[in-house]
C-alpha positions in Angstrom: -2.3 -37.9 -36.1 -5.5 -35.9 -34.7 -5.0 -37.3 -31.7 -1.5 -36.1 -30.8 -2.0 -33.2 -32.3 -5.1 -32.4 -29.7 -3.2 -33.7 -26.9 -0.6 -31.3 -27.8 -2.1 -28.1 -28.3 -4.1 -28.7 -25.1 -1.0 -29.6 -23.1 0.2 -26.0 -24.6 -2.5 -23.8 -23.5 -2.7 -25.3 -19.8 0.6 -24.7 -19.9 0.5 -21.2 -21.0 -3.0 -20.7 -18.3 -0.4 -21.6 -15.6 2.2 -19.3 -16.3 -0.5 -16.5 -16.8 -1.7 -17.3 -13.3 1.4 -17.8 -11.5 2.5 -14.4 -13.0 -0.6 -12.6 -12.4 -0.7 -14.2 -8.6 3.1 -12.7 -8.2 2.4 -9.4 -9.5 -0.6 -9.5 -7.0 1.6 -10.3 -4.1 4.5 -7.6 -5.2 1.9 -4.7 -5.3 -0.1 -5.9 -2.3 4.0 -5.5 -0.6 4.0 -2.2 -2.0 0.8 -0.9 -1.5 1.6 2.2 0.7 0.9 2.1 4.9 -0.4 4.2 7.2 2.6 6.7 8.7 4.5 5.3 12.1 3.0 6.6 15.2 3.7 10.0 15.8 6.4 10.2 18.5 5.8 11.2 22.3 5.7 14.6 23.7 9.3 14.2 25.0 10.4 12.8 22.0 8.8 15.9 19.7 10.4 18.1 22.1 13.8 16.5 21.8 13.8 16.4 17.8 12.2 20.0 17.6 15.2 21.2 20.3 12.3 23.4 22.7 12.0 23.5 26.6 8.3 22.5 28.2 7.2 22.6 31.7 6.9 18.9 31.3 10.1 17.6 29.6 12.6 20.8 31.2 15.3 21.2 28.3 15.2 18.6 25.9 18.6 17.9 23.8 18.4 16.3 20.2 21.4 13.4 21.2 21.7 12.0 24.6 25.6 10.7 26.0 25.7 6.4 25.5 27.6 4.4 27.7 27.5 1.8 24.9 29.0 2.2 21.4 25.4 1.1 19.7 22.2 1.6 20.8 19.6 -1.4 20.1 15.8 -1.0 18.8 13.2 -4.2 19.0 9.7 -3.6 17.3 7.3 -5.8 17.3 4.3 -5.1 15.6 0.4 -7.3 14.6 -2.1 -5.6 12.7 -5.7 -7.0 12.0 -7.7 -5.2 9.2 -10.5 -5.7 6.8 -9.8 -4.6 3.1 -12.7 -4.5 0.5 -10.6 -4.8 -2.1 -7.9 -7.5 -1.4 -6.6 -8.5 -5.4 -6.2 -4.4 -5.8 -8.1 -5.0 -9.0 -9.8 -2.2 -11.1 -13.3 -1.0 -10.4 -14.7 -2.7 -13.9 -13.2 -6.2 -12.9 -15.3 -8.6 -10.8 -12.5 -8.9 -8.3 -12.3 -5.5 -7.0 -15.7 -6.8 -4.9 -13.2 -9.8 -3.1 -12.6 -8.2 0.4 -10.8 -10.4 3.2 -9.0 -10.0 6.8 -5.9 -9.9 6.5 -3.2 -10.2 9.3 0.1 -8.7 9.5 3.1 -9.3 11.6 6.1 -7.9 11.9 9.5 -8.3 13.4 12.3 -5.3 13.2 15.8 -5.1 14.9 17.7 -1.7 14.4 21.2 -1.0 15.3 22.2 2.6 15.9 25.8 3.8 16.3 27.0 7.5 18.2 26.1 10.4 16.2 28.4 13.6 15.5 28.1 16.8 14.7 28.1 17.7 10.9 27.4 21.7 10.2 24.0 22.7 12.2 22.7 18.9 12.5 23.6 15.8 14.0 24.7 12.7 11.9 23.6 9.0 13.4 24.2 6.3 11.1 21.5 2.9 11.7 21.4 -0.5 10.5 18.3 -2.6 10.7 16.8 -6.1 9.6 13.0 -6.3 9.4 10.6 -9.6 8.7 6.7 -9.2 7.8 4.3 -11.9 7.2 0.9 -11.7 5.8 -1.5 -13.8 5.9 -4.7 -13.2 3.7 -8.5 -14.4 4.2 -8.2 -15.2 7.5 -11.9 -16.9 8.5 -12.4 -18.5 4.7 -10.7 -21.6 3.4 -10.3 -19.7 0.1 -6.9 -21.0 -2.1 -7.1 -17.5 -4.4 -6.4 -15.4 -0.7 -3.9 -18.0 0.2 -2.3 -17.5 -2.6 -1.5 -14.1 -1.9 0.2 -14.8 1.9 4.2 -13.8 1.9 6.9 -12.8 3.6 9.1 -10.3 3.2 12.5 -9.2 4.3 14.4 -5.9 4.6 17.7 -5.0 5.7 18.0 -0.9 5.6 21.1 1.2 6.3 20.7 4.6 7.2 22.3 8.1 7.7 20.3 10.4 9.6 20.8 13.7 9.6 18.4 15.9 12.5 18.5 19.5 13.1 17.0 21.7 16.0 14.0 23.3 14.5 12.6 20.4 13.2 14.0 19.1 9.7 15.0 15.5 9.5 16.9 14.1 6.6 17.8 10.5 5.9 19.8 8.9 2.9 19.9 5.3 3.3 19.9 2.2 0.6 17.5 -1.1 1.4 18.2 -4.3 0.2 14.9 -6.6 0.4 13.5 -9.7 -0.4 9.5 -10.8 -1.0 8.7 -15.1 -0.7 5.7 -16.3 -1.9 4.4 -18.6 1.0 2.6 -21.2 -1.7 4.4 -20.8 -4.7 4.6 -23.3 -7.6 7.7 -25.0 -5.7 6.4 -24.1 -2.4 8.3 -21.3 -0.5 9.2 -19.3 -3.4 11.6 -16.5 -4.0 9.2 -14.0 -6.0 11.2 -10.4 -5.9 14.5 -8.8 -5.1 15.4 -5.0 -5.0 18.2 -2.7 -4.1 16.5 1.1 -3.3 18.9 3.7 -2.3 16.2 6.6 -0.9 16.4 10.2 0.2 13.2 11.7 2.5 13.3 15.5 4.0 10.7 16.0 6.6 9.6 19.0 9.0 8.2 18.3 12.2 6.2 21.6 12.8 5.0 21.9 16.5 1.8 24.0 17.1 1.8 23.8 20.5 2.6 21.1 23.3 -0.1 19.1 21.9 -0.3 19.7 18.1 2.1 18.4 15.5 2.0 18.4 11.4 4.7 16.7 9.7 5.5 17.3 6.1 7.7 15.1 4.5 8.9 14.3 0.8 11.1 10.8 -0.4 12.5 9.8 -3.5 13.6 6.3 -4.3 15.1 3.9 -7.0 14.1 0.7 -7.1 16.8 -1.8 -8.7 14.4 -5.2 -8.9 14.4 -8.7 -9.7 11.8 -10.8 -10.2 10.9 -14.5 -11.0 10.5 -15.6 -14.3 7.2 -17.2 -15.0 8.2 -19.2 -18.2 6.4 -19.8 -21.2 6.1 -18.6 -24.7 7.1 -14.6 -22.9 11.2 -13.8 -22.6 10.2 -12.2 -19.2 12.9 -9.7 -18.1 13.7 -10.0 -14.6 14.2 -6.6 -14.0 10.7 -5.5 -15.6 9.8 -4.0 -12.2 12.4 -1.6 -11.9 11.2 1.9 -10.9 11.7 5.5 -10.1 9.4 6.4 -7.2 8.4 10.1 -5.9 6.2 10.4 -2.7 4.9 13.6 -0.5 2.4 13.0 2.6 1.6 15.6 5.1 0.2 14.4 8.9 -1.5 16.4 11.4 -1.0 14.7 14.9 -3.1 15.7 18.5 -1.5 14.7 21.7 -3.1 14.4 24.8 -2.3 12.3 27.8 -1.9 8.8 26.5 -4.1 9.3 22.7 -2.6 9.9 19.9 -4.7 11.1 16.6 -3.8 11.2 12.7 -4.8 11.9 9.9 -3.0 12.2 6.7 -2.6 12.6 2.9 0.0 11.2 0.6 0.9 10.8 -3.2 3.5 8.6 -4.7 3.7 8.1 -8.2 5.8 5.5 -9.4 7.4 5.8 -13.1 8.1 2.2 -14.5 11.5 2.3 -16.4 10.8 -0.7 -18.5 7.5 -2.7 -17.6 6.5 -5.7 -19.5 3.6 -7.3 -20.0 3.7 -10.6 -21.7 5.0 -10.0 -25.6 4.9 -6.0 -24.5 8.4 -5.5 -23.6 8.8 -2.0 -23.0 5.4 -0.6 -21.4 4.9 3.0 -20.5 3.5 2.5 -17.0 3.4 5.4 -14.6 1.1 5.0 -11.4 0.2 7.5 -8.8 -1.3 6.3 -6.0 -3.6 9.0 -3.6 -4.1 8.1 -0.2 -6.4 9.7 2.4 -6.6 8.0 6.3 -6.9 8.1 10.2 -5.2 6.9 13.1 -6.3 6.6 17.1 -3.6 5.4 19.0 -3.0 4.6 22.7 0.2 4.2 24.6 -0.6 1.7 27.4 3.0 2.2 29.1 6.6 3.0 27.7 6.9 0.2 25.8 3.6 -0.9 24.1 0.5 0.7 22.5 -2.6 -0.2 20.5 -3.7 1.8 17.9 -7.1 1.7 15.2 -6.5 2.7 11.9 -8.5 3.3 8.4 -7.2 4.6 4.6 -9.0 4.6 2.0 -6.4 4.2 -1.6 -6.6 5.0 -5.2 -4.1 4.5 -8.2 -4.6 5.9 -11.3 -2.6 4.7 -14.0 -1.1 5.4 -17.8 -1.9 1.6 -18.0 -5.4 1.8 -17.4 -7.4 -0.5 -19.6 -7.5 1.5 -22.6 -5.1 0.4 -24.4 -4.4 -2.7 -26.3 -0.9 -3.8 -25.2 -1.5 -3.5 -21.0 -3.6 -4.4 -18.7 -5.8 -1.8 -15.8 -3.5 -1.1 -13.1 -6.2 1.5 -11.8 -8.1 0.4 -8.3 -9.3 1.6 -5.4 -9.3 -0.1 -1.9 -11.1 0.7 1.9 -9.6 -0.7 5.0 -10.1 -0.4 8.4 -8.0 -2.1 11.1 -6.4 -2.5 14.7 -2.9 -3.2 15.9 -1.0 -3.3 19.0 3.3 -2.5 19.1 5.5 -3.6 21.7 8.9 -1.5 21.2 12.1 -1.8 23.5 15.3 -0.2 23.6 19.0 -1.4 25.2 
């Protein structure tokens, strides 16, 4: 009876070793989606003239809408990013993998439909809808299985009012339905997170000058989630990764000639509505998440640019080691990149 009995209780804790991994490999890959990017590009001269409403001796009188001869006007962005991150698992200082850097490569693929806008009081209303694909691939140059575990894809569909003034405030309310796949999941190309997030962001585009820009800006979200079930001994809750998140960045932008230079601040903090953590159902989990970084970018014609970029992130976290039902969600990470966009419009 020894016998079985071994065979058994073995059998149960390489079972319960795998669900740990493939859960802690998933959570990996849904922070690494969410680990907050560098701001977009700050727009062209013409373009900052046109959403602040003001006349310069270069772009003559500048309008926020321009007439259509179409009914929708079509975006394309394509977009490949190369960078080097020293801390690629986004684990805690005190934790021998917060030392596991790796190159990582980005790509992404976006499509955005944008329909007439219309007056509503002082600003103008355009309504968008848009479809977006990113893949990343992890540990490029090292035939390492724990980086190529973390490569995904992940989908987003975002719909969008706009609302844009004359003196510089933007507003947009919008809802995003997304999607992240692990690329080598336990059944291969695996299905690892849904949400629904209806947003709201406010932003002022402040113009120095012709050649100076700081943009403050403010969003609040709701993620409504659902995520794979590992299995095991744990009733996991698929929606253990639903949250409330608050975020305000401020950018300072130079323009001159073709260059473009950034830098920026930003905090989110992100308030967990029910995390669970194996047999700790009901975690109280609140992260905020500084972030400090610089951009250089260069448009090489109307349509495409290259840019270099580094950030430098830290999370602090309610759930930060100390306490005996939670893991550390604290860590801080370096990176330091390039990129190049290619951007059309019909």
């Amino acid at each position: 009876m020894k016998r079985p009995l071994s065979f058994a209780l073995l059998l149960s804790l390489a079972l319960g070793a795998s669900y740990a991994f493939a859960q802690s490999t998933n959570s990996s890959i849904i922070d690494r989606a969410q680990q907050p990017a560098p701001p977009s590009p700050a727009p062209a001269q013409s373009e900052a003239a046109k959403a602040l409403g003001v006349e310069g001796e270069d772009t003559g009188v500048q309008r926020i809408a321009d007439p259509r001869r179409y009914p929708l006007k079509f975006f394309l962005n394509t977009d490949s990013q190369l960078y080097f991150t020293d801390n690629v698992f986004l684990a805690p200082n005190d934790n021998p993998q917060s030392e596991s850097d790796a190159v990582v490569l980005a790509n992404t693929l976006s499509l955005r439909a944008e329909a007439p806008s219309w007056a509503f009081a002082s600003a103008l209303a355009t309504p968008s809808l848009g479809l977006s694909y990113q893949r990343y691939y992890h540990g490029l140059g090292r035939n390492r299985a724990d980086r190529e575990d973390l490569d995904f894809d992940s989908y987003s569909i975002p719909l969008n009012l706009r609302f844009r003034t004359q003196n510089g405030w933007e507003a947009n309310l919008g809802v995003t339905g997304g999607s992240i796949y692990r690329l080598n999941g336990t059944s291969g190309y695996e299905n690892i997170y849904r949400n629904i997030t209806p947003s709201l962001n406010v932003r002022k585009l402040i113009s120095l000058n012709k050649q100076n820009l700081v943009s403050l800006g403010a969003t609040l979200d709701y993620a409504a989630t659902w995520t794979t079930t590992p299995g095991g001994a744990f009733d996991y809750r698929d929606n253990r990764n639903d949250k409330l998140d608050a975020v305000g960045d401020i950018s300072y932008y130079y323009l001159r000639d073709r260059w473009t230079f950034n830098i920026y601040g930003r905090v989110a903090v992100g308030d967990y509505t029910g995390y669970q953590e194996a047999g700790f159902r009901n975690l109280n989990r609140t992260d905020a998440t500084f972030s400090l970084g610089a951009s250089v970018n260069y448009s090489i014609n109307a349509w495409a640019s290259a840019r270099l970029f580094t950030s430098s992130d830290w999370r602090t976290s309610t759930q930060d080691g100390t306490s005996t039902a939670g893991d550390d969600y604290t860590y801080e990470a370096g990176t330091v990149g390039t990129g190049i966009s290619l951007n059309f419009s019909y």
